[in-house]
C-alpha positions as CSV (number, residue, x, y, z in Angstrom):
1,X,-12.1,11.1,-27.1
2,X,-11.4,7.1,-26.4
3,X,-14.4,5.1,-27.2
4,X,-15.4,3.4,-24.7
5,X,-13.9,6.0,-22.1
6,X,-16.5,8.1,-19.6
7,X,-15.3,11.2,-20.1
8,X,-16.5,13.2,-16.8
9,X,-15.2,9.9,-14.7
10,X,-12.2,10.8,-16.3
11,X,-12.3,14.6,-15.4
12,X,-13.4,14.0,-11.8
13,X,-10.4,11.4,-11.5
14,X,-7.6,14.1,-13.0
15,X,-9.3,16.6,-10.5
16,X,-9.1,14.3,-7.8
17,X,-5.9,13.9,-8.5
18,X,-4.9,17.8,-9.1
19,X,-6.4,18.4,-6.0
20,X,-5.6,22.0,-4.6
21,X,-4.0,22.1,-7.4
22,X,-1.4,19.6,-6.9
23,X,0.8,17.7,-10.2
24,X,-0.3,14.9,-11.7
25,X,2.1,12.2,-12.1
26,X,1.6,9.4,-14.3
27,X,3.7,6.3,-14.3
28,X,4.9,6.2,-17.7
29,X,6.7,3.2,-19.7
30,X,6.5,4.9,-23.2
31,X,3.8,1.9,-23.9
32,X,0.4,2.1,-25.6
33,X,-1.5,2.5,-22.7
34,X,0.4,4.5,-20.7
35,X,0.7,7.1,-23.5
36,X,-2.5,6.9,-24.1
37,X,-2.9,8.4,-20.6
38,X,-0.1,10.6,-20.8
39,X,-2.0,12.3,-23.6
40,X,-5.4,12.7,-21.9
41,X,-3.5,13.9,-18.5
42,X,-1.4,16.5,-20.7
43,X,-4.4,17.9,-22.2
44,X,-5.6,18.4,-18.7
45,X,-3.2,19.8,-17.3
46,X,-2.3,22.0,-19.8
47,X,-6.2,23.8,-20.0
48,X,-6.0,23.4,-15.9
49,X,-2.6,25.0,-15.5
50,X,-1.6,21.8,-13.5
51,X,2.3,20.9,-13.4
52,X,2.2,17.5,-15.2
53,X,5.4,14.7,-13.9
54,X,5.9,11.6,-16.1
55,X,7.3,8.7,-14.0
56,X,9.2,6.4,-16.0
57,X,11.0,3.4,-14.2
58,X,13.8,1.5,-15.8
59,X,14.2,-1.9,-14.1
60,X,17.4,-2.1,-15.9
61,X,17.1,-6.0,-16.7
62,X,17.9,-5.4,-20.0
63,X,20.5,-4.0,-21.7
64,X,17.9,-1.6,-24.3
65,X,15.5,-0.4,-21.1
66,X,18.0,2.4,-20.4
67,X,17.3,3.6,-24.1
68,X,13.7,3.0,-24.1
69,X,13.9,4.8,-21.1
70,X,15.4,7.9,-23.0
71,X,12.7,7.5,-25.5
72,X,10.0,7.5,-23.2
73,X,11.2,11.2,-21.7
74,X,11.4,12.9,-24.7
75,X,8.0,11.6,-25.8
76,X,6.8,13.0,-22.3
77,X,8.6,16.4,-23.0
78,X,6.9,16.8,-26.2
79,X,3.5,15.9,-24.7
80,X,4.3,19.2,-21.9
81,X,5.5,16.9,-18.9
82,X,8.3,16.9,-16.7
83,X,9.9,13.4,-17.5
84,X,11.8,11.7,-14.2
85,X,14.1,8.9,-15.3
86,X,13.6,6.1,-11.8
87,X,16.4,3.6,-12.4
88,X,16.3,0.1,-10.1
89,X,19.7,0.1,-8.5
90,X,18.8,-3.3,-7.1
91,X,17.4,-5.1,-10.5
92,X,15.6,-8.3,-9.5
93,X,13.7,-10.3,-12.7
94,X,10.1,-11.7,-12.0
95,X,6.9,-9.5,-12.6
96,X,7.0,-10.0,-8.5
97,X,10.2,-8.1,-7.4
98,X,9.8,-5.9,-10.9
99,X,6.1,-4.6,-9.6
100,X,7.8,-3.9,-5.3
101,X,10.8,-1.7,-6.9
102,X,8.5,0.2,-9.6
103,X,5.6,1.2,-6.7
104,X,8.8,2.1,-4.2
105,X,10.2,4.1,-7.1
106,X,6.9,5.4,-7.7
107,X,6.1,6.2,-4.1
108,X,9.1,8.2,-3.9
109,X,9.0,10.4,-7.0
110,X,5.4,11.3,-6.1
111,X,6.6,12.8,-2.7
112,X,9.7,14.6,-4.4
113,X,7.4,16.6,-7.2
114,X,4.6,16.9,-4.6
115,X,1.9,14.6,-6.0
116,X,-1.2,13.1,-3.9
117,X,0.0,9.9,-5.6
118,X,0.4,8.0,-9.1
119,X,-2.1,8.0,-12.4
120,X,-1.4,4.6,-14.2
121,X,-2.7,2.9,-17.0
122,X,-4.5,-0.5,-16.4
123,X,-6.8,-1.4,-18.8
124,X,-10.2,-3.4,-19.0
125,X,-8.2,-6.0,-19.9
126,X,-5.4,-5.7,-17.1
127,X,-8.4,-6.5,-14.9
128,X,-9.2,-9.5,-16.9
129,X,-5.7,-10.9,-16.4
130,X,-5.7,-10.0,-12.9
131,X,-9.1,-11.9,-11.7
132,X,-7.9,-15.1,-14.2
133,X,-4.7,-14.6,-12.4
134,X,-6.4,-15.0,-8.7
135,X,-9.0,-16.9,-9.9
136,X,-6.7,-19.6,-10.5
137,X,-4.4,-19.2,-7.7
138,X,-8.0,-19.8,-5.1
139,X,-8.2,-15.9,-4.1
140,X,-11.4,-14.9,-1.7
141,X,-13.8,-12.1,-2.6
142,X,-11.6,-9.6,-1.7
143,X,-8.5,-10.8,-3.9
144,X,-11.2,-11.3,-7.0
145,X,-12.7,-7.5,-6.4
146,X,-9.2,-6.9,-8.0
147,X,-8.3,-3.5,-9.1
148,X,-9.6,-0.6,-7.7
149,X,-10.3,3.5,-9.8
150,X,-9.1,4.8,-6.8
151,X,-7.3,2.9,-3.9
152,X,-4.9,3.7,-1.7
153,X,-1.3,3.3,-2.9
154,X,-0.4,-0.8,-2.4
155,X,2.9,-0.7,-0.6
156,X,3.4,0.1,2.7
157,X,5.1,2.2,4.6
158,X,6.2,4.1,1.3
159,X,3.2,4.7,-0.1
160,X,1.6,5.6,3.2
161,X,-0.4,8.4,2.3
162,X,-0.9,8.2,-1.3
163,X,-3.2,6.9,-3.8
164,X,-3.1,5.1,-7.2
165,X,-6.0,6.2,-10.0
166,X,-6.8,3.9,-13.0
167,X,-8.8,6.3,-14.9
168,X,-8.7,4.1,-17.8
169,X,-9.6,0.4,-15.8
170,X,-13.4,0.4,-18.3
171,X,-11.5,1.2,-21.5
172,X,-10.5,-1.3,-24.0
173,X,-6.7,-1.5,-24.9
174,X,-7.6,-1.6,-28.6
175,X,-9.3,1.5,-28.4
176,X,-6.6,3.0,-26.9
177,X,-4.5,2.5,-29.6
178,X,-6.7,3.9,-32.1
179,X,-6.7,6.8,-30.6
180,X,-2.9,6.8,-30.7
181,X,-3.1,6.2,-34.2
182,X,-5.3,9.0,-35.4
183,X,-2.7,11.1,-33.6
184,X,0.1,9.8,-35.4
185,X,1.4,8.9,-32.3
186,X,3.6,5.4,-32.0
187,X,4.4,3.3,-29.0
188,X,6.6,0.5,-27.6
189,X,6.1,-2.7,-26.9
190,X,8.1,-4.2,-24.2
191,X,9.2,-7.5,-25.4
192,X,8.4,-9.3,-21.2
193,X,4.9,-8.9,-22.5
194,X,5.7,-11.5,-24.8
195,X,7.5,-14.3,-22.5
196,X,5.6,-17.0,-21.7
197,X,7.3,-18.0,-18.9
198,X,5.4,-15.7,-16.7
199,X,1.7,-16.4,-16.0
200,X,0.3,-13.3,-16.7
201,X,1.8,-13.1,-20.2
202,X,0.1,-16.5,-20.6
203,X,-3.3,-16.0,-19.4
204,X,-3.0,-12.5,-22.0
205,X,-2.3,-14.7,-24.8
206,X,-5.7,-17.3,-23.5
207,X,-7.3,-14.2,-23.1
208,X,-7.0,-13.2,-26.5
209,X,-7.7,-16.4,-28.2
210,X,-11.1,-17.5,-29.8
211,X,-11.5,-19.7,-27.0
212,X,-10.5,-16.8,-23.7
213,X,-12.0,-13.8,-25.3
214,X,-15.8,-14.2,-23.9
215,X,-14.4,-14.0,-20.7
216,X,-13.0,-10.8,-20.7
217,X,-16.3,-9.0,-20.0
218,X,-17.7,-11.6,-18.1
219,X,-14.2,-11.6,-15.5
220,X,-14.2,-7.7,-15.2
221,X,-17.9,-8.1,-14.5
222,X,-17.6,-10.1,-12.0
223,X,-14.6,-7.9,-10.5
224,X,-16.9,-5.2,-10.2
225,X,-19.6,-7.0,-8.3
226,X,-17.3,-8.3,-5.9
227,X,-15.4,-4.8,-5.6
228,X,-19.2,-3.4,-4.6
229,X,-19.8,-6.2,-1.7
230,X,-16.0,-5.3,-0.7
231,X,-16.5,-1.9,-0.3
232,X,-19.9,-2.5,1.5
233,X,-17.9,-4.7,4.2
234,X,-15.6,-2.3,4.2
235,X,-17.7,0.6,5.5
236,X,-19.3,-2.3,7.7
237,X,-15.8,-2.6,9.6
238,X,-15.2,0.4,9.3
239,X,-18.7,2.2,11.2
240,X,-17.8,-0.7,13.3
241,X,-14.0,-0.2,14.8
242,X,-14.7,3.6,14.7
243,X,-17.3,2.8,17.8
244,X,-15.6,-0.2,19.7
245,X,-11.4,-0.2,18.1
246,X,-8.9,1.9,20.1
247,X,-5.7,2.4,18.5
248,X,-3.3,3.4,21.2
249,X,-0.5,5.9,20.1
250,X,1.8,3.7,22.5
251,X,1.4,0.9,19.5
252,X,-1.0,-1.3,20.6
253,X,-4.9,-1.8,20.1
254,X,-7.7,-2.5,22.5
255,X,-11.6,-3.8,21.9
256,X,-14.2,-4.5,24.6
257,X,-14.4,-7.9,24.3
258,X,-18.0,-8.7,24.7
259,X,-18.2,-6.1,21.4
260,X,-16.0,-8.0,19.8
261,X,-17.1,-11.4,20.8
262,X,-20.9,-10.7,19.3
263,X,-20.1,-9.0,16.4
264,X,-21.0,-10.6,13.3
265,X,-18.5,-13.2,12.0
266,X,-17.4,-11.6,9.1
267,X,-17.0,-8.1,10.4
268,X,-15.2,-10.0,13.3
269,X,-12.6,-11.3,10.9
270,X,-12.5,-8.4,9.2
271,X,-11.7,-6.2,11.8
272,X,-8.9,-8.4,13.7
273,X,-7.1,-8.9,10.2
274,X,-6.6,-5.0,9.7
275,X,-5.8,-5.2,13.6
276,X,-3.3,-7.2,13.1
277,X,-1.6,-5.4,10.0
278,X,-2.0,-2.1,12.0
279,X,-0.3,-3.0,14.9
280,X,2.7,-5.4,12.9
281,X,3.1,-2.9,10.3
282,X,2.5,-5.2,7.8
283,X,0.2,-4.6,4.8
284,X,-0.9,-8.5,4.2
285,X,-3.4,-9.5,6.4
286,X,-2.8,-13.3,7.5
287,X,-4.8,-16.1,5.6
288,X,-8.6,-16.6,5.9
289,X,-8.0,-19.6,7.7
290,X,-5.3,-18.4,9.8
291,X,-7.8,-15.8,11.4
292,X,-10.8,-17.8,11.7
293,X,-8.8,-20.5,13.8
294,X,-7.4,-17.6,16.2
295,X,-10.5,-16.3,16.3
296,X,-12.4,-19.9,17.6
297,X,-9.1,-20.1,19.9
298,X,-9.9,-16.1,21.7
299,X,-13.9,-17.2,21.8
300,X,-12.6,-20.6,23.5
301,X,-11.0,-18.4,26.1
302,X,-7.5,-20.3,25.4
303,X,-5.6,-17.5,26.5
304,X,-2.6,-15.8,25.0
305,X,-2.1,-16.4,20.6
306,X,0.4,-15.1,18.4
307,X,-0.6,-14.6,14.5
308,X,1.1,-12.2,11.8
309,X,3.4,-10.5,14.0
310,X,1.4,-9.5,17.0
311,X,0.6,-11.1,20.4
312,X,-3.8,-10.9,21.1
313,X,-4.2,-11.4,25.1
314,X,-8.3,-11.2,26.9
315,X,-7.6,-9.5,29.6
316,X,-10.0,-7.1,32.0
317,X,-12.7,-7.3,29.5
318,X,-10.8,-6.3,26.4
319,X,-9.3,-8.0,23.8
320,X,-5.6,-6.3,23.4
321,X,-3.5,-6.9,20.7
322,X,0.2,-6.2,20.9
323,X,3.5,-6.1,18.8
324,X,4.8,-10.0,19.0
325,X,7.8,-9.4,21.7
326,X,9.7,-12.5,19.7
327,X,9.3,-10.4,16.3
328,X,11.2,-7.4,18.0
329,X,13.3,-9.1,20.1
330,X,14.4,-12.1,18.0
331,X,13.8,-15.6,18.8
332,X,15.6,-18.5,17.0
333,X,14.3,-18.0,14.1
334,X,13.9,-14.4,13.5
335,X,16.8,-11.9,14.0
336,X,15.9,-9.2,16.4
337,X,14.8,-5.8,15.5
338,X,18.3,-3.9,14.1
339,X,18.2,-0.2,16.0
340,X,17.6,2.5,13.4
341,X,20.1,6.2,13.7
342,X,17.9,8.7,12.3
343,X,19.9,12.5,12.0
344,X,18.6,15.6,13.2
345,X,15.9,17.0,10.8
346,X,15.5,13.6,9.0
347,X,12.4,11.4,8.9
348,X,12.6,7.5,9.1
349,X,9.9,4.4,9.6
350,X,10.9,2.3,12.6
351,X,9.5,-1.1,13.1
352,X,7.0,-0.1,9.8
353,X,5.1,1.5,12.7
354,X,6.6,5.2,14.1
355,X,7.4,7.7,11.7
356,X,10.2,9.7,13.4
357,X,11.1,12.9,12.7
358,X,14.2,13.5,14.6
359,X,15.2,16.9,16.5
360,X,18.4,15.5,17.5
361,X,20.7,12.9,16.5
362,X,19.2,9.7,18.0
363,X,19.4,6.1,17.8
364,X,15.6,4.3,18.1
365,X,15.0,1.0,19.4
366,X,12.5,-0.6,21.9
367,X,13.0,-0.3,25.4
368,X,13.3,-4.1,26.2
369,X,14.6,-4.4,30.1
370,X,15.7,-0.7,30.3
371,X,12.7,1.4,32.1
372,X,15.0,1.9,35.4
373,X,17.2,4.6,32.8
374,X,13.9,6.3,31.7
375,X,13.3,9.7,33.4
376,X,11.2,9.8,36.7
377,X,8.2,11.0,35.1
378,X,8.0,8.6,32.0
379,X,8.7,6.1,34.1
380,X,5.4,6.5,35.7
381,X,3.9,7.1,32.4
382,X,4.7,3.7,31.4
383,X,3.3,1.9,34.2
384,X,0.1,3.0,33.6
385,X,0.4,0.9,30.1
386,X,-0.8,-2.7,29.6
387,X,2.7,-4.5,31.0
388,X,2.5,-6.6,27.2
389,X,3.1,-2.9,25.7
390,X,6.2,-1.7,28.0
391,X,8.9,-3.7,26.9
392,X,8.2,-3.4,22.9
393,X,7.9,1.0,23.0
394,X,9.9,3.1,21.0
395,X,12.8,4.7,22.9
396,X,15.7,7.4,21.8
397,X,19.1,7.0,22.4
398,X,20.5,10.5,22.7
399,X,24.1,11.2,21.7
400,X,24.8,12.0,25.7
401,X,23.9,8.5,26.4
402,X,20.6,9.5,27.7
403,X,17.1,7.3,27.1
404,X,13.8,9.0,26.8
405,X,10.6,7.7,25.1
406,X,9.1,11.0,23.5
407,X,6.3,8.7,22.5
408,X,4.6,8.7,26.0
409,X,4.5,12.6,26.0
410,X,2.9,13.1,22.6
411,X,5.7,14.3,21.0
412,X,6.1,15.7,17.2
413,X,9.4,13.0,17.1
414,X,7.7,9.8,17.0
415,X,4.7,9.4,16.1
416,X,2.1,5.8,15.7
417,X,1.5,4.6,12.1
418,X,-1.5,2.6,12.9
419,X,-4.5,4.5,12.5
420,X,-3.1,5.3,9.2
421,X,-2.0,1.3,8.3
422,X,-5.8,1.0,9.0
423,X,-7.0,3.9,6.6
424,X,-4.8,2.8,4.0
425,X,-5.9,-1.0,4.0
426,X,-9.6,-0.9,4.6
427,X,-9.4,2.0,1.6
């Protein structure tokens, strides 16, 4: 075994992961860490009879990745896995646009071998880098709580669902070599981890100097501190919304108001950030500051706001927050909302908020100025819906021309994202 590495924590991870006995996959670049893992997870699955997936992503921006990609597989093959070749067909350099194509890759190969979602490879140090990275860049608690051992899967809507395991986040990357070496086992090194034009290779390099080194242990320290007050908030918020937050399947949220208005200031900001990302379908919850100030305009009674996508209205005694009509709808500058053509027996994301699983060929778009074509009965329906919700609902185009909005009977073709949004942010 690893030094360094808690070997039930890693057991109860791998079994968390082979849940009912589901595969493992493990994202796997044929480096030192990753094969490190790859090892460990093999020997799992092999005494477990678990099907075992190797996930290796070629970014293709450079011409020997597709080779080291080759390599990687038939080091997984040896090892017992099933190696899965994920090439970038839209390369984009940066560690920024390199990190959005690998999880989208990753997401996507998880749901093709049937995995509950992706084993990968950060290291004690990796959360070093990470809270220096932040650190610098003015982060709040929540960004310096840094990585998580299990969290949900970080982009959204692909990952919705899924989960990302760090069984190794404790262990030193020395000591993972060392194991490799008294296996005979040899790695690559990928030569970006060497380019000092991006930050993170530079604050590895500090890291590693005489002068960076103590801070290792005292960064991932403090990581885990703050990652223990995070999760306390969390369930805060969380006890919280599930008493005074209604989610409505129509796409919009509702809170009593007094609730909201006397609720602690923290859980108060808390909870209308992941309101907002639920009901925008966005995954980044607006700045600190940018919430506090819309929260001191709603307690000021100024009426109507706008913030991160959504419109918030007091009204009746409830705080409502709805999809922003000019995010949907264009205004000058945002283009408005392209309509999506889903096939019969497919499944597509509109908006980043409906799943829709189609049982005809349909055309989905929001119903704007059109509830005169809706049938008799959903038209009634819909007038018993804030007026702010109407205009912004999901409808179907069907290929006779007729409009109907499954969505206000409950159907199995369209289906509101944002209870899940909130489950998948708040962790």
């Amino acid at each position: 075994m690893i030094d360094g590495l808690n070997s039930d924590h890693l057991t109860r991870t791998l079994g968390d992961a082979a849940k009912h006995h589901a595969p493992l996959a493990v994202g796997f670049s044929g480096g030192g860490d990753s094969l490190a893992l790859l090892v460990l997870c093999a020997h799992f699955a092999k005494k477990n009879a678990i099907p075992l997936h190797a996930l290796i992503v070629d970014h293709a921006l450079r011409r020997a990745s597709a080779d080291e990609a080759k390599h990687a597989a038939a080091q997984a093959q040896k090892l017992g896995a099933s190696a899965h070749i994920l090439r970038s067909s839209r390369p984009r350099a940066g560690h920024k646009h390199a990190r959005a194509a690998r999880y989208v890759l990753l997401a996507q190969a998880c749901r093709a071998v049937g995995a509950r979602g992706v084993l990968l490879a950060h290291t004690r140090e990796d959360q070093a880098e990470t809270f220096a990275l932040r650190a610098v860049r003015g982060s709040g608690a929540r960004g310096l709580a840094c990585m998580r051992a299990c969290a949900p899967f970080p982009l959204w809507p692909h990952g919705r669902g899924l989960c990302v395991w760090r069984p190794l986040l404790g262990t030193k990357r020395a000591d993972l070599r060392s194991f490799l070496r008294q296996r005979g086992l040899n790695w690559i090194e990928d030569p970006s981890n060497q380019d000092m034009r991006y930050a993170r290779v530079r604050v590895r390099h500090w890291l590693h100097s005489p002068a960076g080194a103590p801070f290792i242990d005292r960064f991932c320290h403090s990581a885990r501190l703050l990652s223990s007050i995070e999760r306390e908030q969390a369930k805060r918020v969380q006890n919280w919304a599930k008493k005074k937050l209604y989610l409505d399947p129509c796409g919009f949220a509702r809170l009593p108001w007094r609730d909201f208005a006397a609720a602690p200031h923290a859980t108060a900001l808390r909870a209308l950030g992941l309101a907002l990302c639920s009901i925008a379908g966005r995954p980044q919850t607006p700045a600190p500051s940018a919430l506090f100030s819309l929260l001191k305009a709603l307690r000021a009674g100024r009426g109507g706001a706008t913030l991160g996508g959504c419109y918030l209205l007091v009204q009746h005694d409830n705080l409502y927050v709805f999809r922003d009509p000019g995010a949907v709808l264009g205004r000058h500058d945002v283009a408005p909302l392209a309509p999506l053509v889903v096939a019969k027996g497919e499944t597509a994301i509109f908006d980043n908020r409906f799943v829709v699983h189609a049982a005809h060929n349909v055309q989905v778009t929001v119903l704007a100025g059109r509830a005169a074509h809706l049938p008799q009965n959903q038209q009634k329906q819909l007038a018993a819906l804030p007026a702010a919700a109407r205009a912004l609902l999901p409808v179907f185009t069907l290929e006779d021309s007729r409009l109907e909005a499954p969505i206000l009977q409950s159907s199995d073709e369209i289906r509101f994202l944002g209870v899940q949004m909130w489950d998948h942010l708040i962790g």
